[in-house]
Structures are given as C-alpha cells and as structure tokens.
DRENDO-1510 file (C-alpha; in Angstrom, 1 decimal, always signed):
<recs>
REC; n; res; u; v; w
REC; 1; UNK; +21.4; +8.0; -6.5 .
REC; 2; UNK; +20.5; +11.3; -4.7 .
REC; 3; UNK; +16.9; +11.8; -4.0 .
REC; 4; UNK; +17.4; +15.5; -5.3 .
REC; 5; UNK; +19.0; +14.2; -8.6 .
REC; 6; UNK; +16.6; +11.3; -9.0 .
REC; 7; UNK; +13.6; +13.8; -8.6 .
REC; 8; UNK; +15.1; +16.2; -11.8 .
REC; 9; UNK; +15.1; +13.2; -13.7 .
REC; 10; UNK; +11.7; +12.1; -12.4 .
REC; 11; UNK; +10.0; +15.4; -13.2 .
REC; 12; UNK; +10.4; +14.3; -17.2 .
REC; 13; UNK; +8.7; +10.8; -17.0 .
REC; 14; UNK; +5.4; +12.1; -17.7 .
REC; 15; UNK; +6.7; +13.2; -21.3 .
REC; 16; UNK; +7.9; +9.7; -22.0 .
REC; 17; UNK; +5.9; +7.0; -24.0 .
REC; 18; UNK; +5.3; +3.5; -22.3 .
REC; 19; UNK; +7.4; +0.9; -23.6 .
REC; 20; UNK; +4.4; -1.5; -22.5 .
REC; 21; UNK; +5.2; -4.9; -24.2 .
REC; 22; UNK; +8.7; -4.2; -25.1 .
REC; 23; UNK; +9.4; -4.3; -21.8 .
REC; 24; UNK; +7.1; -6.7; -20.2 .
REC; 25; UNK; +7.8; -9.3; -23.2 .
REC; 26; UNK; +11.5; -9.2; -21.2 .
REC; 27; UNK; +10.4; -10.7; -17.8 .
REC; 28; UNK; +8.1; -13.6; -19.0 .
REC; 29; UNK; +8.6; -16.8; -20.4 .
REC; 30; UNK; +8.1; -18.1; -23.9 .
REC; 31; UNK; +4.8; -19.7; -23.1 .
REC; 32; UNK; +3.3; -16.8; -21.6 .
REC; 33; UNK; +4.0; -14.6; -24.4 .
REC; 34; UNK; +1.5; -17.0; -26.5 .
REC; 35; UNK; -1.3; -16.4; -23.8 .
REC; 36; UNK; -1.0; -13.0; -23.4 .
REC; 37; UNK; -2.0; -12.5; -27.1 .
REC; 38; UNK; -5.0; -15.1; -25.9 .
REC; 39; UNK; -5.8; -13.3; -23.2 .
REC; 40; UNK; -8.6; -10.3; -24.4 .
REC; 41; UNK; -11.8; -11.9; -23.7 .
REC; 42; UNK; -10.3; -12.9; -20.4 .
REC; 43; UNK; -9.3; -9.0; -19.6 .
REC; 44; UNK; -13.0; -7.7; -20.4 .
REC; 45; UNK; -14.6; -9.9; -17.9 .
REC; 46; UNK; -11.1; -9.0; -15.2 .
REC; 47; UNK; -11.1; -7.9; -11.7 .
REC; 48; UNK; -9.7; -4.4; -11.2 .
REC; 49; UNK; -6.9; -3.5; -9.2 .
REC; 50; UNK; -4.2; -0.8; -8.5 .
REC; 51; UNK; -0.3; -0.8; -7.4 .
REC; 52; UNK; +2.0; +1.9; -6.5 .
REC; 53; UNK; +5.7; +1.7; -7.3 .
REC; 54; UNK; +7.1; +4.3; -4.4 .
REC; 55; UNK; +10.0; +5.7; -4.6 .
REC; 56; UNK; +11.5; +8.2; -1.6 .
REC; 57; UNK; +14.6; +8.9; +0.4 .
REC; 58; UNK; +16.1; +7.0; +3.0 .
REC; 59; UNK; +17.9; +8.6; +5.8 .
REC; 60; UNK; +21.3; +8.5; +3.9 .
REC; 61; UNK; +18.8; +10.6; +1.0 .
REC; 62; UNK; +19.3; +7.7; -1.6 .
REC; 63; UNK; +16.5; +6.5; -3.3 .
REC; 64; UNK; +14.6; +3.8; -2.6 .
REC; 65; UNK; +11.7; +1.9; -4.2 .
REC; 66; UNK; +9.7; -0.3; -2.0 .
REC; 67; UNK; +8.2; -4.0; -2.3 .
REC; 68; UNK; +6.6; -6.7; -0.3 .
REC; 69; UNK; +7.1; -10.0; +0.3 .
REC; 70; UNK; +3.1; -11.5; +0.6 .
REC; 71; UNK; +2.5; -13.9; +3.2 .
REC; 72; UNK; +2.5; -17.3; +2.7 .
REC; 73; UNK; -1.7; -18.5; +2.1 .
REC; 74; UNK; -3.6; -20.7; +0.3 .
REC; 75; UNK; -3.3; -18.6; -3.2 .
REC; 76; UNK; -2.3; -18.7; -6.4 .
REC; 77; UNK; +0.3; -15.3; -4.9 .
REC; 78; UNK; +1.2; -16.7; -1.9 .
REC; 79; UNK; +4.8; -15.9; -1.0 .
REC; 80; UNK; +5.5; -13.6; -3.8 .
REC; 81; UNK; +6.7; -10.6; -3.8 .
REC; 82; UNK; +4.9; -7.5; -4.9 .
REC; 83; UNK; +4.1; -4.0; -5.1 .
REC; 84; UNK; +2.1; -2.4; -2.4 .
REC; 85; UNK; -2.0; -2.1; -3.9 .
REC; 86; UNK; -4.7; -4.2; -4.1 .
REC; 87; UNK; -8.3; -4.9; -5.7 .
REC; 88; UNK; -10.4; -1.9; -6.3 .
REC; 89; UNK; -13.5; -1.8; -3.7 .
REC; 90; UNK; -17.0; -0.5; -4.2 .
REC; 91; UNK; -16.1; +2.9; -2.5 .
REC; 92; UNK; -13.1; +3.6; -4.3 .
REC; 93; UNK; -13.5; +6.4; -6.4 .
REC; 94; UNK; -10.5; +5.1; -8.8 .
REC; 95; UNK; -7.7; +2.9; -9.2 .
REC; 96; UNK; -5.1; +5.2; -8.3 .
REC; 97; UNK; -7.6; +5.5; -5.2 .
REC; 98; UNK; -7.3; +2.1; -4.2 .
REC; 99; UNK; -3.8; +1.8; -4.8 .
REC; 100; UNK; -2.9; +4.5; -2.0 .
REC; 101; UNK; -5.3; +3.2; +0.3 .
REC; 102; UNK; -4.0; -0.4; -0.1 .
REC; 103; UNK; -0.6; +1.4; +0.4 .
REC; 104; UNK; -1.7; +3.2; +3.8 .
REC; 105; UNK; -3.0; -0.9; +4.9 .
REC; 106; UNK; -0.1; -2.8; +3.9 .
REC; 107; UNK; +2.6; -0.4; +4.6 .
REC; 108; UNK; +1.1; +2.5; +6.6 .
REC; 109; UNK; +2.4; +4.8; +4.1 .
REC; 110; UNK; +0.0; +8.0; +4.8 .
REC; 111; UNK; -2.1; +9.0; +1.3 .
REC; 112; UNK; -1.2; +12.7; +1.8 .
REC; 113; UNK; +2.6; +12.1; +1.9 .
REC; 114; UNK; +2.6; +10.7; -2.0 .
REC; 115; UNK; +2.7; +12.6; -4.9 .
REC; 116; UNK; +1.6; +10.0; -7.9 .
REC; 117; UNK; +3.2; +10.8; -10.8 .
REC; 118; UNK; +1.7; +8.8; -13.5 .
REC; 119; UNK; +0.3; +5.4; -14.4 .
REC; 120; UNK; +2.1; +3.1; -16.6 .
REC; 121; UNK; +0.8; -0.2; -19.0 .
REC; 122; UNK; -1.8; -2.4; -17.5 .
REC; 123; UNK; -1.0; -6.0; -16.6 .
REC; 124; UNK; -3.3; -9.0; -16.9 .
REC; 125; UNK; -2.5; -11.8; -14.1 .
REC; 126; UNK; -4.5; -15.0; -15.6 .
REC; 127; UNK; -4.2; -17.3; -12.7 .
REC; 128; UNK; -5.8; -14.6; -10.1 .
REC; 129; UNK; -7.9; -13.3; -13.4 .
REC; 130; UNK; -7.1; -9.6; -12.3 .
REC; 131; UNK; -6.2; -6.6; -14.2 .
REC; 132; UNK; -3.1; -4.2; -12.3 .
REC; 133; UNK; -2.9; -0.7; -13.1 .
REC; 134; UNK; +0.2; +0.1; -11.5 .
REC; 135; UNK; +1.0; +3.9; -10.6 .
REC; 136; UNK; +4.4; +5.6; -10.0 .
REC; 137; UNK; +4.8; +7.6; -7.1 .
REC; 138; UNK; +7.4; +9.3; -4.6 .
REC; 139; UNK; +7.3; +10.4; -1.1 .
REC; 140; UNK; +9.4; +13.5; -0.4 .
REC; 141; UNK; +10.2; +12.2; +3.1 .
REC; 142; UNK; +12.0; +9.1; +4.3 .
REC; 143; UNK; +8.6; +6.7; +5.3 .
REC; 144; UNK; +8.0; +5.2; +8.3 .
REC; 145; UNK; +6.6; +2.3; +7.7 .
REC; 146; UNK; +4.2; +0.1; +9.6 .
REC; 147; UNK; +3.7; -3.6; +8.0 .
REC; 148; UNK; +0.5; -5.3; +8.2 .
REC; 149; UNK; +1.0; -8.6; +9.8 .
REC; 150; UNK; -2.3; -10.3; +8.1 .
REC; 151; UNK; -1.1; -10.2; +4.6 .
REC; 152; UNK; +2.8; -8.6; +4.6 .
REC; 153; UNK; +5.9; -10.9; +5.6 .
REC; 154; UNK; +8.3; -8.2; +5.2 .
REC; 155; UNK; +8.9; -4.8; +4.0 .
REC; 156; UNK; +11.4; -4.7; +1.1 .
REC; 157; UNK; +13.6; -1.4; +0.7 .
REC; 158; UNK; +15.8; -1.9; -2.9 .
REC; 159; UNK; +18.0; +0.8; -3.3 .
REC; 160; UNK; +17.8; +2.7; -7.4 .
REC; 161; UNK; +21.2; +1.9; -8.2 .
REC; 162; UNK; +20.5; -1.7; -7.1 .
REC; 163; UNK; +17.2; -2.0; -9.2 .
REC; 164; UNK; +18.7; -0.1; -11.9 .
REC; 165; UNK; +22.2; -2.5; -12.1 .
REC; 166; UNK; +21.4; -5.1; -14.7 .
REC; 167; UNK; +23.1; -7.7; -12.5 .
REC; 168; UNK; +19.7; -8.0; -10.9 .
REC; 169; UNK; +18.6; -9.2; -13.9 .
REC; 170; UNK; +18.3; -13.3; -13.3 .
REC; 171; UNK; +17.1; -16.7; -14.5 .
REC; 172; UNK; +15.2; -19.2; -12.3 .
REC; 173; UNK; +13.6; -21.9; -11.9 .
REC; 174; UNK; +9.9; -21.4; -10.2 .
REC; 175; UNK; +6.7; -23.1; -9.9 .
REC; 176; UNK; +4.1; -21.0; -11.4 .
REC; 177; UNK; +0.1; -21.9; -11.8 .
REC; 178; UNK; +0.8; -23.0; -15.6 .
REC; 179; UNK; +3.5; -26.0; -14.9 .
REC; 180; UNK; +6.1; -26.7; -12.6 .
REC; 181; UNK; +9.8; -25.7; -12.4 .
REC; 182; UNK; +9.6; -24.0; -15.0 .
REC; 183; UNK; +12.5; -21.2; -15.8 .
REC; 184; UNK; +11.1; -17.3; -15.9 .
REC; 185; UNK; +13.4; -14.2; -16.7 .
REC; 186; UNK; +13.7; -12.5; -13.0 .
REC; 187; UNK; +14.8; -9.6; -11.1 .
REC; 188; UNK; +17.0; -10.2; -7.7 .
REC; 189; UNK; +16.7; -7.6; -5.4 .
REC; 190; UNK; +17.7; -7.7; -2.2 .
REC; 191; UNK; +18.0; -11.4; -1.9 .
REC; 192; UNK; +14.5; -12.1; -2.9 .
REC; 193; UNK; +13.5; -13.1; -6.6 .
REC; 194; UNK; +11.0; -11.1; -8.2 .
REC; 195; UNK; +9.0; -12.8; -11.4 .
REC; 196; UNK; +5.6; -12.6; -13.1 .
REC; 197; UNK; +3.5; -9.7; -13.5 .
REC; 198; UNK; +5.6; -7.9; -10.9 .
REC; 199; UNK; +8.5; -8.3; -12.7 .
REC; 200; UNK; +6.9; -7.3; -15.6 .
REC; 201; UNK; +6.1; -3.6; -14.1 .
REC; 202; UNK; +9.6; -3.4; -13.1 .
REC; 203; UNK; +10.5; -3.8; -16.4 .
REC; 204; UNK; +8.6; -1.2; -17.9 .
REC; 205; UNK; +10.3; +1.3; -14.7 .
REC; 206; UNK; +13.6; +0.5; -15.7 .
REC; 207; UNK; +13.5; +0.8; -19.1 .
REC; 208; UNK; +11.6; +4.1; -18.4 .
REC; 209; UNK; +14.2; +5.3; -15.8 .
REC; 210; UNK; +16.8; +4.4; -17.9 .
REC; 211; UNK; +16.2; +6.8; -20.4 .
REC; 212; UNK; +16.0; +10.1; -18.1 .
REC; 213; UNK; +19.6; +8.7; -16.7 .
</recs>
C-alpha cells in the first residue's frame, strides 16, 4: 500500500477500541491461554518495558513495518524475532520514552523522525517475567537504518500488504520455555517465523488495521 494512503487510514486508529485479548487469544497456544488468566500476581511484581511497531516508506513509498531478529545468547529470547524496544531504565521518563531510545540503539532510528501514534494492550511475557507496552508509530521518511551488532542479527523490512495477507498466518512447531516442540499459531514474514508475545502484538495491528482498510 501507498505510504500516503496507509497514513489516511492511519490518522483514524486513535478512535478505534483495542481488541486486546481477542486478538492476542489468536497467536498463542491452548496452554498459554490457561496461564494468562494465572498470570496477575505475576504482572504486579513485572519488569517494565516498551516496543515500537514502526511503520514508514520505503524508496518505492510502500509501507513498511520493521522487526528484528535478536541475536542468538544465553536467554529465554535468544534468536527470536521482535519489535525494536527494550526494558524501561531509571532515567526514562516513560515507556514510550524507552521504547524510542531502544529504537535509536537497536536500529538507529533518530527519536525526532517518529511520530507515535498510540499505545495498544499490554503483554505479559512469563518466562523473561516482563510487562511490554508496545506503541505504534510511523516515520514520514524512508529510515536509514544502522543495526547494533551486540544484540541485532538482522534488520527485518515486512512490507503491509505482506503482513496484512492472511497467508502469513502459520502453524509450527517451536521449542518454547514451557515444553518442547510444541505447536504455536505464527506469523511468516519474510521468511522468518514470528510467535509468542510478538506475535501476539501483531495480532492486535492487524486486526486493528484491518478495520480502517
């Protein structure tokens, strides 16, 4: 879609309510739906974070929404991919604060060339024990992006009508921190599969986007 034509759609998101677990319930297996109704005790004593879901123009003006692939570590998110955003830190001011600046350090993505739009439904990630408020966010220009090496494999550019296309709507088999090979609703985009909590936020885009299209 045209960057122009995805903005008027864009500019009407603010006005629509979150479908929160609607969508996320989607993306996650059978099991985690049972702990996620467990899981409010856990949330209370949470670490914070914050993600940014950035969409902008590439060269061509299509819209584009970026991920990344994590580097591989000893963690319970090694190797996945993810939004751009990170922990919250003592001297941010906010979440939405600490989601641009982890954008700028993973992506180089300046803070002054996004426009955050709004913030959609929280989601609890048990195994890490962190709480993601993600944002959504456009830059106006095409970005130029600058990956850091320490904790980025690889910049991911899905195109919209890619994202939006529910061919991209899989089911594999993964190894996730509650059992192993175990089969999770997924989104493939790009070649890479996207699950858990990520997937989750996806979900709750799409479903949004969907209804301004």
């Amino acid at each position: 879609m045209n960057f122009d034509e995805f903005l008027k759609s864009l500019s009407k998101i603010k006005n629509i309510p979150l479908p929160a677990e609607a969508s996320h319930f989607k993306m996650v297996p059978p099991f985690r739906r049972e702990l996620l109704t467990q899981q409010k005790e856990a949330i209370n004593k949470a670490k914070h974070a914050g993600v940014l879901a950035l969409f902008y123009p590439d060269i061509d003006q299509q819209t584009k929404l970026v991920l990344i692939l994590r580097n591989t570590y000893r963690g319970v998110h090694s190797a996945q991919v993810a939004f751009p955003g990170g922990k919250l830190e003592a001297h941010d001011v906010s979440l939405q604060e600490a989601a641009l600046r982890e954008t700028f350090e993973e992506i180089g993505v300046p803070k002054s060339t996004i426009e955050v739009i709004r913030k959609i439904s929280q989601v609890y990630i048990p195994p890490s024990n962190f709480y993601v408020q993600p944002f959504v966010g456009i830059s106006k220009s095409t970005p130029q992006f600058i990956k850091q090496d320490q904790e980025v494999e690889d910049i991911i550019e899905v195109s919209l009508r890619h994202f939006l296309d529910d061919e991209s709507l899989v089911v594999r088999k993964v190894a996730t921190s509650y059992s192993v090979d175990v089969e999770v609703p997924a989104f493939k985009l790009n070649d890479y599969v996207v699950w858990g909590a990520t997937a989750m936020m996806l979900s709750e885009i799409k479903d949004m986007l969907k209804q301004l299209m």
